[in-house]
Every structure is written in C-alpha cells, then in structure tokens.
C-alpha positions as CSV (number, residue, x, y, z in Angstrom):
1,X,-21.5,49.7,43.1
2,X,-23.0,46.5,44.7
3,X,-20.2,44.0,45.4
4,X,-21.5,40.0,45.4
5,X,-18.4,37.6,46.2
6,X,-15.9,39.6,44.4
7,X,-18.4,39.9,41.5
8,X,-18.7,44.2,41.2
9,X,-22.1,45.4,40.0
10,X,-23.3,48.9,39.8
11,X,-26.2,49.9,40.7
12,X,-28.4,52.9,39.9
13,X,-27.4,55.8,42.2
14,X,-28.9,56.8,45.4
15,X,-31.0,60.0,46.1
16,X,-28.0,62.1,47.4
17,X,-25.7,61.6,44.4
18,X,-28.9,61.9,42.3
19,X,-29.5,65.5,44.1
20,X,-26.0,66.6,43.1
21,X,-25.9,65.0,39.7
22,X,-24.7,68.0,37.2
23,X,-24.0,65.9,33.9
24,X,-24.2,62.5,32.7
25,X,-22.9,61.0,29.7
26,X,-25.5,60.7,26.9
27,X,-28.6,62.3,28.8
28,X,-29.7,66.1,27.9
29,X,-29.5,68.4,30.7
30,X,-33.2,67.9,30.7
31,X,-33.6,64.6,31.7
32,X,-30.6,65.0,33.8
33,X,-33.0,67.7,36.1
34,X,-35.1,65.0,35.5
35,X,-33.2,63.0,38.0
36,X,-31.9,65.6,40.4
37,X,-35.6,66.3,40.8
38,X,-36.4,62.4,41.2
39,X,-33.2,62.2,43.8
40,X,-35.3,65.1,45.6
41,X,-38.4,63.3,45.5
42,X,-36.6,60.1,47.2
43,X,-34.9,62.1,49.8
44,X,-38.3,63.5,50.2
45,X,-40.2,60.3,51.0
46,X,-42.3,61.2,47.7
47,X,-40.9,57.7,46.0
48,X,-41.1,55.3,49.5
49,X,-41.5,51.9,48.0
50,X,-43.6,50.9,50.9
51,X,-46.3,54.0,50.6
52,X,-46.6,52.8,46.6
53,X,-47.2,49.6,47.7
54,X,-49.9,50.2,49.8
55,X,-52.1,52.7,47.6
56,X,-54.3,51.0,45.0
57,X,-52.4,51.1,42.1
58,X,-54.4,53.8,40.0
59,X,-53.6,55.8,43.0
60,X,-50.0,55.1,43.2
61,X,-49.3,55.5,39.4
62,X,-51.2,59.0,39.5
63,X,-48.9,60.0,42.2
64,X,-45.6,59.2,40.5
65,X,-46.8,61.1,37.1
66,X,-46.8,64.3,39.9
67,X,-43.2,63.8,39.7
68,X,-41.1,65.8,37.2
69,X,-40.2,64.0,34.5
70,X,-42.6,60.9,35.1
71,X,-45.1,60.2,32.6
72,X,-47.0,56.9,32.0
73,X,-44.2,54.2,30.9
74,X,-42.0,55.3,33.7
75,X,-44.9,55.4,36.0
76,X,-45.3,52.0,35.4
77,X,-41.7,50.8,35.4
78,X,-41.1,52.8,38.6
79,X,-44.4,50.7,40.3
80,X,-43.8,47.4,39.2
81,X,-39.8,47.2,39.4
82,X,-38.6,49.9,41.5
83,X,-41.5,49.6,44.0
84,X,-41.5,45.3,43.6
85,X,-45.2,45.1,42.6
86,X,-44.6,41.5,41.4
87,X,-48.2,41.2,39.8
88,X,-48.8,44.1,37.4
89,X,-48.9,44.1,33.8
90,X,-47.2,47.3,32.4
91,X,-49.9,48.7,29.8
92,X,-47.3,51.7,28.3
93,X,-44.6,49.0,27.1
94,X,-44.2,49.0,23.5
95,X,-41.5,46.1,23.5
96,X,-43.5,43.9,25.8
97,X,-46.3,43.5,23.3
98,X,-43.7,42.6,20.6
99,X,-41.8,40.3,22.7
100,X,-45.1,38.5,23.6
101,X,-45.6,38.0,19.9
102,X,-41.9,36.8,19.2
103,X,-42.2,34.4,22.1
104,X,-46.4,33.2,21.3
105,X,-45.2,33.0,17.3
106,X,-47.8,35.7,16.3
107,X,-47.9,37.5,12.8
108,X,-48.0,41.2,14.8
109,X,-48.0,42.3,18.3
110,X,-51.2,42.1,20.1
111,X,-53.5,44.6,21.2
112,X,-54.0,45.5,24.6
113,X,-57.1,43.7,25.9
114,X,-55.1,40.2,23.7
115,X,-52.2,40.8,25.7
116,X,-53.8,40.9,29.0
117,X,-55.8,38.0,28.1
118,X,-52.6,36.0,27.3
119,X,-51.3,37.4,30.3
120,X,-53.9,36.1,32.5
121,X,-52.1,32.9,33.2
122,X,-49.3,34.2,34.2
123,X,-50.7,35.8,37.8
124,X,-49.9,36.1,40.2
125,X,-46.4,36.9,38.6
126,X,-47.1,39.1,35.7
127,X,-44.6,41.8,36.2
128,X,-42.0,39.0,36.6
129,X,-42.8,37.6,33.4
130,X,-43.2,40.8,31.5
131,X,-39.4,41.7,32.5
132,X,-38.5,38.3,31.1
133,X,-40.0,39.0,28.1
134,X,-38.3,42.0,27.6
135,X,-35.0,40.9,28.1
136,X,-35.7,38.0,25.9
137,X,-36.4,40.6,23.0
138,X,-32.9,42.3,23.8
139,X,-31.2,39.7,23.8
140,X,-32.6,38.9,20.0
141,X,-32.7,42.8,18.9
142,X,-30.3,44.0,21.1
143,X,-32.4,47.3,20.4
144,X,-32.1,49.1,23.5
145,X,-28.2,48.8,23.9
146,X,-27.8,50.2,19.9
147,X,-30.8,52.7,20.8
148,X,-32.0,51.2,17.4
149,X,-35.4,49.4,17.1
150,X,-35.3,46.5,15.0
151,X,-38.3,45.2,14.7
C-alpha cells in the first residue's frame, strides 16, 4: 500500500510477497505460479527495468516471453508500463484497437498497420496515449471490472 497525503493506494506486490504468494482470490493456482515464478524472476534481476530499457525492444520483449507465464500481450504490457517505455505502441491489445475506433468514430476497429498509422502522431508518447485509450474504453464498457466484453 502506497500512502499519498492520507490518500491509501495499493499497489501491486513486491517480488518477496510475490515469492511466497500461495492463493489469491479469483486467480487459478496456475496463474498464481505464474506470479511466484515472476516474484522469482524480479528477485532475480531477470525483470530489471533498467536492463529492458536498454535492449532493443525485439530483444527485450523476447526475453520477457522466457519468463513463465509471459506470452505476447503481457510481454508488451510488462515493457511499456512496468518497464516505462513511454513510446511503444502495444501490437497484442485487443481493447486498444477498439478504443481507437470509439474515440476516431470508426464503423470497426482498425487493422494493425491503420492503427499504427493513426498512431503515428502521437510519438513520441504512444504508450501514454494507448493507456489513455484504454481507460477511456473502461470507463464506457466497464468490461474489464465485469470480466465481460461489451463491445
């Protein structure tokens, strides 16, 4: 928990209570060795922020899908938010191409080399942007706090 002026936030847990994590309310014992193993990795120096920053990102997404548990989308999340690559655009992020529709008044959701065109202006803060997006969509579909898609 992170307290700002009185304000109490919590935050996601550290590598050692990650490590010792048995159970966790609403994840299958699967993705909770998932995060043991990812608590591990931390601990580990195998998730250092500043060694992601300073591969080239193929290289640094390539590494992170070593990691039990971590495929693409998480891969990317993991870069661009956990490891503060402020200029990436996440390719593997369903929701981002529909909130880019929603926001752009588009009929459907646009492909990939559309959205990174339409992304283009948005450098050298794309990652930024994309989160923005996507909490702009939850806040219409409130889809990820239901854990149903609405659109």
């Amino acid at each position: 928990m992170v307290d700002i002026h009185g304000d109490h936030r919590y935050a996601f847990p550290g590598p050692s209570a990650l490590t010792s994590l048995d159970a966790f309310p609403g994840l299958t014992d699967r993705k909770v060795d998932y995060l043991r193993h990812l608590g591990h990795a931390a601990r580990d120096g195998k998730l250092d922020p500043f060694d992601l920053r300073s591969r080239p990102m193929g290289e640094a997404l390539d590494h992170l899908k070593t990691l039990r548990g971590i495929g693409d989308f998480s891969a990317e999340l993991i870069l661009l938010r956990g490891a503060c690559i402020p200029d990436g655009l996440p390719r593997h992020e369903s929701r981002l191409a529909r909130a880019v529709a929603d926001v752009y008044g588009l009929d459907e959701p646009p492909d990939q080399a559309r959205l990174e065109r339409i992304a283009a202006p948005w450098r050298p803060y794309r990652t930024w942007v994309s989160v923005l997006l996507r909490t702009h969509l939850e806040s219409r579909t409130n889809e990820i706090a239901t854990g149903r898609r609405t659109g």
